[in-house]
KEKETOR-288340 format. One record per atom (N, C-alpha, C): chain; x, y negated, z negated. Coordinates in pm, 1 decimal, always signed. Example, Ala and Ser with C-alpha at 12.3 -4.5 7.8 and 13.67 -1.06 7.14 Angstrom:
BEGIN
 cadena        x        y        z
      A  +1319.0   +569.0   -780.0
      A  +1230.0   +450.0   -780.0
      A  +1320.0   +330.0   -780.0
      A  +1285.0   +225.0   -708.0
      A  +1367.0   +106.0   -714.0
      A  +1290.0     -3.0   -787.0
//
This chain:
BEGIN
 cadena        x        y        z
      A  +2093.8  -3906.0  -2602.1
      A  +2229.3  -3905.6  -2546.8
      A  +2322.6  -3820.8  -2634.2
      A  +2334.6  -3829.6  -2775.4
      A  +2390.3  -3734.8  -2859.4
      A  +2385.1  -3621.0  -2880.8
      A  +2256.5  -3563.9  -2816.3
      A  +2212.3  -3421.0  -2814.5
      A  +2279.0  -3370.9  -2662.8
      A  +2276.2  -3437.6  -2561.6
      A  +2296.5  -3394.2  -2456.7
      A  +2505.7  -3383.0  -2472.5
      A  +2556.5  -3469.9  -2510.6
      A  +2690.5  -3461.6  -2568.9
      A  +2719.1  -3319.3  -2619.5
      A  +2650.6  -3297.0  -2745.6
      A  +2648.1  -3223.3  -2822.2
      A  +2677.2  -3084.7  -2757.4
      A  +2519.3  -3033.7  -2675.1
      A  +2529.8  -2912.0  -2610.8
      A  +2609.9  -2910.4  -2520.1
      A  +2644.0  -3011.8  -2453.9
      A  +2761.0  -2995.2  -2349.6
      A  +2921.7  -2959.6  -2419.5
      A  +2929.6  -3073.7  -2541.9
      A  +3044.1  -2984.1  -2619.5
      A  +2984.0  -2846.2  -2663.3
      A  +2912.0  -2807.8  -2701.9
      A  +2871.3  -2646.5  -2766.9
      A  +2892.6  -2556.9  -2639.2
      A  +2881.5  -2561.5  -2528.5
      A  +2962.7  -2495.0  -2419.9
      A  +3101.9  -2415.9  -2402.3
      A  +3105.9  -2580.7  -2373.4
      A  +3268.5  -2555.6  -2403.8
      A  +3300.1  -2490.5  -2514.3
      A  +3300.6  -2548.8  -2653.5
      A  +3344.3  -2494.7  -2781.0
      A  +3262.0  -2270.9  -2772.7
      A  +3163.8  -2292.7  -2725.1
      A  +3163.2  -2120.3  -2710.4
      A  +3228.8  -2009.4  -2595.8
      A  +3261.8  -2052.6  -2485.8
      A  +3328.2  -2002.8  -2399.8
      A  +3491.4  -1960.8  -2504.6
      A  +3563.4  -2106.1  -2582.6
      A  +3634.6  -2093.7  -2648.7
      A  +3650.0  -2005.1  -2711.9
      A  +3565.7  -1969.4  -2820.1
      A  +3533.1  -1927.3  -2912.4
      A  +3518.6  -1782.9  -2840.6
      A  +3461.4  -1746.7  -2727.7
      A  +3453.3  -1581.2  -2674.1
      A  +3591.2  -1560.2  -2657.7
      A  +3671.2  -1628.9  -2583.3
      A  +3816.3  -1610.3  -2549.2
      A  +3874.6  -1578.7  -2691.8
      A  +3851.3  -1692.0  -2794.6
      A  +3963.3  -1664.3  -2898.3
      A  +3899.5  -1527.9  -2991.7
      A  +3731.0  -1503.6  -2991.4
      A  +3727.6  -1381.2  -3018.1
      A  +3758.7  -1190.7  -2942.0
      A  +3797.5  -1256.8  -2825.9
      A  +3862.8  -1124.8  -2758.4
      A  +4004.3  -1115.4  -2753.1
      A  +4073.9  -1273.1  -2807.4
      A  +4233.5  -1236.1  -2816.3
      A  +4213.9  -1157.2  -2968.5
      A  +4124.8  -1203.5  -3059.2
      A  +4147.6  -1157.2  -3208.4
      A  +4121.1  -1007.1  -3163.9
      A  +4041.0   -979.9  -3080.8
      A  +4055.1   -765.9  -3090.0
      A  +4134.5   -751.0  -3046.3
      A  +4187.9   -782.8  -2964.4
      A  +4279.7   -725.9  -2862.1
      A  +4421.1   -714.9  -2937.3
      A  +4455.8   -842.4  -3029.5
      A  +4580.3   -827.6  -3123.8
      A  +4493.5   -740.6  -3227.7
      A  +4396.5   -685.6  -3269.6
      A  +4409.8   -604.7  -3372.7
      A  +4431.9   -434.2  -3317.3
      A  +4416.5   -453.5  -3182.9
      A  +4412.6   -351.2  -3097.4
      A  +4582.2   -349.6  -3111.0
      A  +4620.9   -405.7  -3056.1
      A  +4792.2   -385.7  -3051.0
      A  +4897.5   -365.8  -3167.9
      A  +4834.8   -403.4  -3311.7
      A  +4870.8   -396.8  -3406.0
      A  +4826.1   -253.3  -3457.9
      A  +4719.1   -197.8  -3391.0
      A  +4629.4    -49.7  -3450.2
      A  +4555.3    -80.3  -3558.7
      A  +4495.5   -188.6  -3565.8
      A  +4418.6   -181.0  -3661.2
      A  +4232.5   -207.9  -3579.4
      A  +4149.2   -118.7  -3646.1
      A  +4041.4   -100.1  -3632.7
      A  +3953.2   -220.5  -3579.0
      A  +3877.7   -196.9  -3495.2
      A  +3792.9   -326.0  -3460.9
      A  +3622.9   -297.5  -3481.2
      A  +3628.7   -213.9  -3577.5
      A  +3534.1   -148.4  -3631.0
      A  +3387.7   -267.9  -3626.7
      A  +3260.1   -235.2  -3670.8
      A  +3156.6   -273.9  -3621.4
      A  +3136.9   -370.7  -3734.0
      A  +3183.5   -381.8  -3882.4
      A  +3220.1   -476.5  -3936.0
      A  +3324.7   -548.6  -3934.7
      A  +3405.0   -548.3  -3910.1
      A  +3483.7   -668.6  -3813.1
      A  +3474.2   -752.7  -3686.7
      A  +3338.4   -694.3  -3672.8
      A  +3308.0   -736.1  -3526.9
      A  +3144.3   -870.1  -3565.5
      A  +3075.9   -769.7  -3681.9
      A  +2989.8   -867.9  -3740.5
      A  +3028.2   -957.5  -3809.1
      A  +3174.0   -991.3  -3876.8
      A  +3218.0  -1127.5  -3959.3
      A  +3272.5  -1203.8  -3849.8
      A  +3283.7  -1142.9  -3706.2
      A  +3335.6  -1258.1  -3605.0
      A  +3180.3  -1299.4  -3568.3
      A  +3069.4  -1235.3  -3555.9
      A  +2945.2  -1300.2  -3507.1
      A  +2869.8  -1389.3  -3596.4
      A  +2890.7  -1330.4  -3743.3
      A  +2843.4  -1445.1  -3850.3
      A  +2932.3  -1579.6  -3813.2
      A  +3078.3  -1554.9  -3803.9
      A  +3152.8  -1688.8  -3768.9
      A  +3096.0  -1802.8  -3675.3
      A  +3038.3  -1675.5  -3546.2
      A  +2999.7  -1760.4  -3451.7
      A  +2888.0  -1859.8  -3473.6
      A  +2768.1  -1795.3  -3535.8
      A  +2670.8  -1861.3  -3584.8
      A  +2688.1  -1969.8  -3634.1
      A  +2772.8  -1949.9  -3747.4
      A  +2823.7  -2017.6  -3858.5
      A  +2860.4  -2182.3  -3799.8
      A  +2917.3  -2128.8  -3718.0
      A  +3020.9  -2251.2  -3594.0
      A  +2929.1  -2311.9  -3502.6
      A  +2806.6  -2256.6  -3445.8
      A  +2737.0  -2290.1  -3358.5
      A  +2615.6  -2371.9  -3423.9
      A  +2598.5  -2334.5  -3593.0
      A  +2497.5  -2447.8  -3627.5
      A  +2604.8  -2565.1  -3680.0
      A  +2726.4  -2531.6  -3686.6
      A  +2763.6  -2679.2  -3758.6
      A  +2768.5  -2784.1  -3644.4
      A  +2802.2  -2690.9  -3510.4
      A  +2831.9  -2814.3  -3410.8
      A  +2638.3  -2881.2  -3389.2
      A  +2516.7  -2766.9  -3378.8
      A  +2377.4  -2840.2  -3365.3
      A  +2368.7  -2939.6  -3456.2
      A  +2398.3  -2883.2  -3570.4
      A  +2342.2  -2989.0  -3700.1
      A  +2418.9  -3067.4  -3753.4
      A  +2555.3  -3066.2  -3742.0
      A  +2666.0  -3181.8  -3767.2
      A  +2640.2  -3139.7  -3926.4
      A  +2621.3  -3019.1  -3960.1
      A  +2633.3  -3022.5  -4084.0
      A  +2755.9  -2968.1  -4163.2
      A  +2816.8  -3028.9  -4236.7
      A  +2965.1  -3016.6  -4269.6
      A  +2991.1  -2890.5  -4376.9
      A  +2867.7  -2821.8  -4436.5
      A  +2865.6  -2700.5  -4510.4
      A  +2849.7  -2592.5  -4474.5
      A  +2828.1  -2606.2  -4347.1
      A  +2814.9  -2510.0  -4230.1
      A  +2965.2  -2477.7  -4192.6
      A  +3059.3  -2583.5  -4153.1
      A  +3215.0  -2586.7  -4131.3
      A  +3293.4  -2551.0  -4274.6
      A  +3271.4  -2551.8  -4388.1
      A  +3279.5  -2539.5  -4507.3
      A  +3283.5  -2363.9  -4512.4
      A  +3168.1  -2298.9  -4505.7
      A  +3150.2  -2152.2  -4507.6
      A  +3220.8  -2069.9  -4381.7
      A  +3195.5  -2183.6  -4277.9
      A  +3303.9  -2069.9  -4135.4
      A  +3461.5  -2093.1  -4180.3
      A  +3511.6  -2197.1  -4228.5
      A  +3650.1  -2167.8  -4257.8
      A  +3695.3  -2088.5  -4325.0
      A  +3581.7  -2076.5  -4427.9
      A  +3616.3  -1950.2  -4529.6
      A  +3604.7  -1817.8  -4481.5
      A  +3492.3  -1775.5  -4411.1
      A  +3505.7  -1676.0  -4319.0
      A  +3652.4  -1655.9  -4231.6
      A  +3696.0  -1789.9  -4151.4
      A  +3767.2  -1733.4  -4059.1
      A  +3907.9  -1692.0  -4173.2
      A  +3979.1  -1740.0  -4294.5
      A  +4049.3  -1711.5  -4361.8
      A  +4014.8  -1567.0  -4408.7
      A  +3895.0  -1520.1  -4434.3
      A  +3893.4  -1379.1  -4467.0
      A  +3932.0  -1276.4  -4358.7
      A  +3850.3  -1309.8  -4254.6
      A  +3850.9  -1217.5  -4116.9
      A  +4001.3  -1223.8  -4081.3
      A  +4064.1  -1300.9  -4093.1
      A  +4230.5  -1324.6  -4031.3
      A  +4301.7  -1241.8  -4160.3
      A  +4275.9  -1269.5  -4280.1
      A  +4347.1  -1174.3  -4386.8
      A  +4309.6  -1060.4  -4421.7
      A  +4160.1  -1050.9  -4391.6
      A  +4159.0   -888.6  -4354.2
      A  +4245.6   -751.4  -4320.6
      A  +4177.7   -626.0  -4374.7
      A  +4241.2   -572.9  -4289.9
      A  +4158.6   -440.7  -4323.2
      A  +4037.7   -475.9  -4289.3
      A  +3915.5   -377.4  -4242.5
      A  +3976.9   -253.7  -4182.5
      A  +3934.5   -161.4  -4257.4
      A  +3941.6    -34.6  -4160.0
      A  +4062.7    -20.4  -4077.0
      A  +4198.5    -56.8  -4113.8
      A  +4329.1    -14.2  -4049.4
      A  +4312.3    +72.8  -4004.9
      A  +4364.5   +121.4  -3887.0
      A  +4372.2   +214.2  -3821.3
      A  +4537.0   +276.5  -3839.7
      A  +4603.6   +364.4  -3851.6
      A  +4759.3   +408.0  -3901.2
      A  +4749.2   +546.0  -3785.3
      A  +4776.0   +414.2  -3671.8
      A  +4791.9   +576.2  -3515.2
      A  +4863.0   +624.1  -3507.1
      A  +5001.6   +620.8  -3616.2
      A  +5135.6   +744.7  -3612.6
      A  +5050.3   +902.6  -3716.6
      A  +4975.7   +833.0  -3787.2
      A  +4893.3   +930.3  -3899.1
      A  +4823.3   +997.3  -3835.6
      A  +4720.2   +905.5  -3743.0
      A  +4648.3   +965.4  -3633.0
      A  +4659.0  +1058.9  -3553.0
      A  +4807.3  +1063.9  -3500.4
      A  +4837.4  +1100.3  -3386.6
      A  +4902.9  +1222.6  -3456.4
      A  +4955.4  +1219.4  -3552.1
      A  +5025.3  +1367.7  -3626.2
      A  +4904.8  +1433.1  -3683.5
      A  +4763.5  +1381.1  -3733.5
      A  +4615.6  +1451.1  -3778.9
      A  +4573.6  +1516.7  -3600.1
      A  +4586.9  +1447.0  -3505.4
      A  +4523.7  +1497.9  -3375.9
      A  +4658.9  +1612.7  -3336.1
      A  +4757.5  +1577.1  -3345.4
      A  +4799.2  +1708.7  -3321.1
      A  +4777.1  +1836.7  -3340.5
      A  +4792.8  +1828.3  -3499.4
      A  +4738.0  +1945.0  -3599.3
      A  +4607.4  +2054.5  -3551.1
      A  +4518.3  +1882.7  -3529.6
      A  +4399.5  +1981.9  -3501.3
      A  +4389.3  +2021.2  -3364.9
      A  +4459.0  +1998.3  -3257.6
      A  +4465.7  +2046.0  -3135.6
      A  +4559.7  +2143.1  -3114.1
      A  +4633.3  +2172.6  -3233.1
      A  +4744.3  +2276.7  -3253.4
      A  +4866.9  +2239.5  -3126.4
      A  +4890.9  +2104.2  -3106.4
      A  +5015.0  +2050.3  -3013.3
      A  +5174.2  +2079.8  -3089.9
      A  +5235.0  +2112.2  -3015.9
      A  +5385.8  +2167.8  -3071.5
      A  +5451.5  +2090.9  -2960.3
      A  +5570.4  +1986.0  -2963.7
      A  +5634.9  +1965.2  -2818.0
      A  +5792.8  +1989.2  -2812.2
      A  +5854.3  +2056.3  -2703.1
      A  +5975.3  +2113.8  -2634.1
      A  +6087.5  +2044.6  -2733.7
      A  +6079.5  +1896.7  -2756.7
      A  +6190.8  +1821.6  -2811.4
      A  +6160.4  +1679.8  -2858.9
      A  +6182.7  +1614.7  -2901.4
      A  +6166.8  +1473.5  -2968.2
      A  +6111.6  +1342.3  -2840.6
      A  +6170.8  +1363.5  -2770.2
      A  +6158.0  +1288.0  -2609.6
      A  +6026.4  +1312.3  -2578.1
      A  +5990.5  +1423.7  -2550.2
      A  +5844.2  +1475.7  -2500.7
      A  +5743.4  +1454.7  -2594.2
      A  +5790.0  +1429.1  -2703.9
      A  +5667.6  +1425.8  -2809.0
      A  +5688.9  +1261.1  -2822.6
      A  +5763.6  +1181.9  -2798.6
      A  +5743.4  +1050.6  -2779.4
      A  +5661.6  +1015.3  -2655.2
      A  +5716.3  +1071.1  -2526.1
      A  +5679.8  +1040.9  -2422.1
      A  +5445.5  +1057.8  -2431.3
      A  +5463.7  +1172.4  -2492.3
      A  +5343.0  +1229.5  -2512.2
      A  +5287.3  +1175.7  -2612.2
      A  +5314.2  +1125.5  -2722.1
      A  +5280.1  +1003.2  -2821.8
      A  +5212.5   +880.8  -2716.7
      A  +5292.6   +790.0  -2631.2
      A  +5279.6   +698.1  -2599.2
      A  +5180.3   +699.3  -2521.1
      A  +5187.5   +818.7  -2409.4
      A  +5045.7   +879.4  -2347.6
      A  +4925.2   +821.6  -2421.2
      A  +4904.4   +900.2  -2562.2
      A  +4836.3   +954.7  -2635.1
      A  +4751.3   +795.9  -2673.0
      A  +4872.4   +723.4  -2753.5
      A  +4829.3   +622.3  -2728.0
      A  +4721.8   +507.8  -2643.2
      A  +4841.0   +497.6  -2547.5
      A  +4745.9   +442.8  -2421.8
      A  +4599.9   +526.9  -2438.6
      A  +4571.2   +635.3  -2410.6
      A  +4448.7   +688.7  -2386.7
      A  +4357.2   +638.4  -2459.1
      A  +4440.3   +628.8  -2596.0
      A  +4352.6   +582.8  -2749.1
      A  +4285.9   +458.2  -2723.9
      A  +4366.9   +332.8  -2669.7
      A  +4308.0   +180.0  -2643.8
      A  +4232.2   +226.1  -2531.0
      A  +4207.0   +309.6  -2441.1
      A  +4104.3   +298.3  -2356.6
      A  +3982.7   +332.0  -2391.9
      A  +4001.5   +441.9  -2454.6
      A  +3924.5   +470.5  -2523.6
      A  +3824.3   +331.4  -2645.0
      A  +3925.8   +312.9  -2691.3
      A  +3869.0   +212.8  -2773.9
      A  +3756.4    +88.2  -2686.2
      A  +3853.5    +83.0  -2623.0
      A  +3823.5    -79.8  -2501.7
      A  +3659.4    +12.2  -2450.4
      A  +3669.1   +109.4  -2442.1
      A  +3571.9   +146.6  -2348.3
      A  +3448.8   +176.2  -2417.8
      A  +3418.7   +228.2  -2533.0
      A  +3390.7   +255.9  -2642.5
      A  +3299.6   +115.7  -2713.3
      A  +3391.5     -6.3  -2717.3
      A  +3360.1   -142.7  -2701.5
      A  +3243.9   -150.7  -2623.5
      A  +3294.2   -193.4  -2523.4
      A  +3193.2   -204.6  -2370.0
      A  +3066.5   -145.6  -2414.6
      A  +3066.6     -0.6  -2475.0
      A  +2979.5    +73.6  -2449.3
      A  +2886.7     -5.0  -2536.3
      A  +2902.6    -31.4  -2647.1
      A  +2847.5    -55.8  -2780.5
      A  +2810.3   -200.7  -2711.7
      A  +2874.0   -296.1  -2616.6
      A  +2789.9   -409.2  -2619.1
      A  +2676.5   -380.0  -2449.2
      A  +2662.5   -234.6  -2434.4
      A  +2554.2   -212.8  -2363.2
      A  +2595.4   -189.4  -2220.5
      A  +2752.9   -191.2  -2190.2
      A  +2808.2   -184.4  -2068.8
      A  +2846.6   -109.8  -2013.8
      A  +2859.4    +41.0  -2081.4
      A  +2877.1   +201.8  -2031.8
      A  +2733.0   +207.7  -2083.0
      A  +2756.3   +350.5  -2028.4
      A  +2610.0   +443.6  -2081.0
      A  +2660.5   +564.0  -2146.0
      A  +2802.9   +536.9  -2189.3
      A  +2864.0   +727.2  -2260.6
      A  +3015.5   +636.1  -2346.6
      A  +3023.4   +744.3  -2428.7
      A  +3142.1   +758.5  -2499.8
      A  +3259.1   +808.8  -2459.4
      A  +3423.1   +742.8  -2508.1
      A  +3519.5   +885.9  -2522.3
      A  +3549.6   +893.4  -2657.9
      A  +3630.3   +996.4  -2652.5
      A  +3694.7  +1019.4  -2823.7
      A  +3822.9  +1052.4  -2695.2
      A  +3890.9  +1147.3  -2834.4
      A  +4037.3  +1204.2  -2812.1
      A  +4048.8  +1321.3  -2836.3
      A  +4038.2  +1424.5  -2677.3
      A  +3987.4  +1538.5  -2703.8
      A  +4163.0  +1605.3  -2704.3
      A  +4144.6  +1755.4  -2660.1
      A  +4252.9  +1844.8  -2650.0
      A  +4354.8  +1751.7  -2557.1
      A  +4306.5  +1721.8  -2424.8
      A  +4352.2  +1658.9  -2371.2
      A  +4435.0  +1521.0  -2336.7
      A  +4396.7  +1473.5  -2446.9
      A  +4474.5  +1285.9  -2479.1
      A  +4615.9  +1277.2  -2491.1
      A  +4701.2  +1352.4  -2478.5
      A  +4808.3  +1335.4  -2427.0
      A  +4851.4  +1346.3  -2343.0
      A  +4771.0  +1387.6  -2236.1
      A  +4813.2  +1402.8  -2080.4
      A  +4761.3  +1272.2  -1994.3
      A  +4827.2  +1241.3  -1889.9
      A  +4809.9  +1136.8  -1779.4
      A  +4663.4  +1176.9  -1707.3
      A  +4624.9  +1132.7  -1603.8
      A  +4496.0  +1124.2  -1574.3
      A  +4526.3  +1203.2  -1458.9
      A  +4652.5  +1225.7  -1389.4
      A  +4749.8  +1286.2  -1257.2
      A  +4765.6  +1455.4  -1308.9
      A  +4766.6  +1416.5  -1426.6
      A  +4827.2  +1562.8  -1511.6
      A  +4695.1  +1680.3  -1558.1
      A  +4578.5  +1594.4  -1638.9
      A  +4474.7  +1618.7  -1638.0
      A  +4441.4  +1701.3  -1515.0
      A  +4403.2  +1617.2  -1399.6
      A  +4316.5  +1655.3  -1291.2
      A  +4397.5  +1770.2  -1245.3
      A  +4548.9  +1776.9  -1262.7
      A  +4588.2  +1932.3  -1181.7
      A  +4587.4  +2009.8  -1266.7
      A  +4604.5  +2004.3  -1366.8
      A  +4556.1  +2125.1  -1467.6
      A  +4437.2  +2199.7  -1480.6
      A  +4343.3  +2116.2  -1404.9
      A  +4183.9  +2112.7  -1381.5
      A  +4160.5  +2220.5  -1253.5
      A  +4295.4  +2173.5  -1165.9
      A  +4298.7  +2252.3  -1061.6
      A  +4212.7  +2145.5   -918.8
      A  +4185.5  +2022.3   -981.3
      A  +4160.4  +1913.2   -930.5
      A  +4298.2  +1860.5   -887.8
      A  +4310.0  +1866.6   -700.3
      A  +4391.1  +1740.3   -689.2
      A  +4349.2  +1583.5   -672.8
      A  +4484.5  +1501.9   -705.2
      A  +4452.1  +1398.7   -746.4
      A  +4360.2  +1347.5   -583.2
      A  +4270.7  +1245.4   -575.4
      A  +4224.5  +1189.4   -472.6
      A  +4222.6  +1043.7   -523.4
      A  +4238.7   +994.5   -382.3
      A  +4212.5   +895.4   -364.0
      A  +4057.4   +813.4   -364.3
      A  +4094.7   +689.9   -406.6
      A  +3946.8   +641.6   -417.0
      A  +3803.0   +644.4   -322.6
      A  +3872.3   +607.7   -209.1
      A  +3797.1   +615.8    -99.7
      A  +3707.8   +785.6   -109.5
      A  +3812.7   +856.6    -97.8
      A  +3783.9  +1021.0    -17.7
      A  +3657.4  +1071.1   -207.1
      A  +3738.5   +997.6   -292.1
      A  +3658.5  +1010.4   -434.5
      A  +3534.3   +982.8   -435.2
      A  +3555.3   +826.8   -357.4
      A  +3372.2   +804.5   -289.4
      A  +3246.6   +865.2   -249.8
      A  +3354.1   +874.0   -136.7
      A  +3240.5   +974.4    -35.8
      A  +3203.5  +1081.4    -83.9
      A  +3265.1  +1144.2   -181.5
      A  +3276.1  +1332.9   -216.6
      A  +3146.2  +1293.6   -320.6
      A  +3096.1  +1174.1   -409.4
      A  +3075.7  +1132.9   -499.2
      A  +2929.3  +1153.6   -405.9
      A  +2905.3  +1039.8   -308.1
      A  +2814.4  +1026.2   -220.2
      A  +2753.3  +1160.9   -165.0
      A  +2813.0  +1245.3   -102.0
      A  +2778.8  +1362.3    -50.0
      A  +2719.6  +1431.1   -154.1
      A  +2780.7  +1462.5   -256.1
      A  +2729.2  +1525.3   -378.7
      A  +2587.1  +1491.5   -388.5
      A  +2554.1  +1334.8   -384.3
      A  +2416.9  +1288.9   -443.0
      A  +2301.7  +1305.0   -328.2
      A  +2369.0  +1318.1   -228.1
      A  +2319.4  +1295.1    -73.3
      A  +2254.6  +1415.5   -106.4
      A  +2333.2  +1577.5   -117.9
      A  +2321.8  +1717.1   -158.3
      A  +2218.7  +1718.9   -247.5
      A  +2237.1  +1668.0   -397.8
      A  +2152.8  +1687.4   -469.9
      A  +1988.1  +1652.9   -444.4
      A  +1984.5  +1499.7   -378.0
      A  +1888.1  +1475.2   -378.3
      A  +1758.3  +1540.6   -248.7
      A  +1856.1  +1594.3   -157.2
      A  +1778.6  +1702.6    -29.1
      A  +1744.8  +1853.8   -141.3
      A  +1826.5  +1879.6   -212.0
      A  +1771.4  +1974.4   -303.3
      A  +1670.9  +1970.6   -388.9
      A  +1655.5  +1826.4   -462.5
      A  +1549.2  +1820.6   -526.6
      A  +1425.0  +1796.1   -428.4
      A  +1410.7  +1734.7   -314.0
      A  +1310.8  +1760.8   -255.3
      A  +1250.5  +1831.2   -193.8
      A  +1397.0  +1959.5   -172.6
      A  +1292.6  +2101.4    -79.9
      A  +1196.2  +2154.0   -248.3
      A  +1262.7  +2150.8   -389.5
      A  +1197.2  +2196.0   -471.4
      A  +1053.4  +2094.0   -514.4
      A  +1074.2  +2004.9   -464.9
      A   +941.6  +1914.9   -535.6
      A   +972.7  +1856.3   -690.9
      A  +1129.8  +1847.6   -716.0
      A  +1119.8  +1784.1   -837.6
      A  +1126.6  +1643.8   -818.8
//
């Protein structure tokens, strides 16, 4: 009966525990600081850490995760400093802007792009993309702005679909008149 208690609390207590480890990136995300791949392994040692004290009721187990979670919270692994960032990515993209406004406006862009990047980047690493981004020439432009500069107009999802579909529809009658 105590075991069945047990894992039924260890449920609960890990669902918890995923939530309160995706608010902890997400505020280190908003703060700009790094959520780098060791900061990501002292939240999984935590987990462990937490998941045998609740199996084994062993209290040295809760002893070593508190100490962990006091490090990981006072941390400050791999800061990330995205005003530094963002004046190093200029440089090397050789960006100059019209007036103070535009280079904010284009900052904040830049930004945003950056957490998607990041977020996505994430994903990837826990096996959920199959590709990377960085922050190319382009990361200060909108995704509206991008595509017409491309000479791409913007489309809609639907018509994005199908064009997507046809393409593969195309490709794949091509690979079979060749026999690949």
């Amino acid at each position: 009966m105590r075991h069945s208690r047990v894992c039924s609390w260890s449920a609960g207590f890990q669902v918890t525990l995923s939530w309160a480890s995706d608010q902890w990136i997400k505020s280190r995300r908003i703060a700009g600081q790094d959520t780098s791949w060791s900061c990501v392994l002292l939240v999984l040692v935590l987990c462990v850490l937490l998941q045998c004290c609740v199996e084994f009721g062993n209290m040295k187990f809760l002893v070593v995760a508190v100490v962990l979670v006091a490090a990981v919270s006072c941390a400050s692994v791999g800061s990330v400093d995205l005003d530094k960032t963002f004046q190093e990515w200029k440089v090397t993209n050789g960006k100059v802007y019209s007036s103070p406004e535009e280079e904010a406006m284009r900052k904040q862009i830049w930004m945003d792009n950056w957490s998607e990047a990041e977020a996505h980047n994430a994903r990837y690493a826990q096996g959920l993309e199959t590709w990377t981004m960085g922050m190319t020439q382009f990361a200060d432009m909108t995704g509206e702005e991008f595509e017409s500069s491309m000479g791409t107009p913007h489309l809609d999802g639907k018509l994005r679909h199908l064009i997507a579909k046809l393409r593969k529809a195309f490709n794949s009658f091509i690979h079979s008149i060749h026999g690949n």
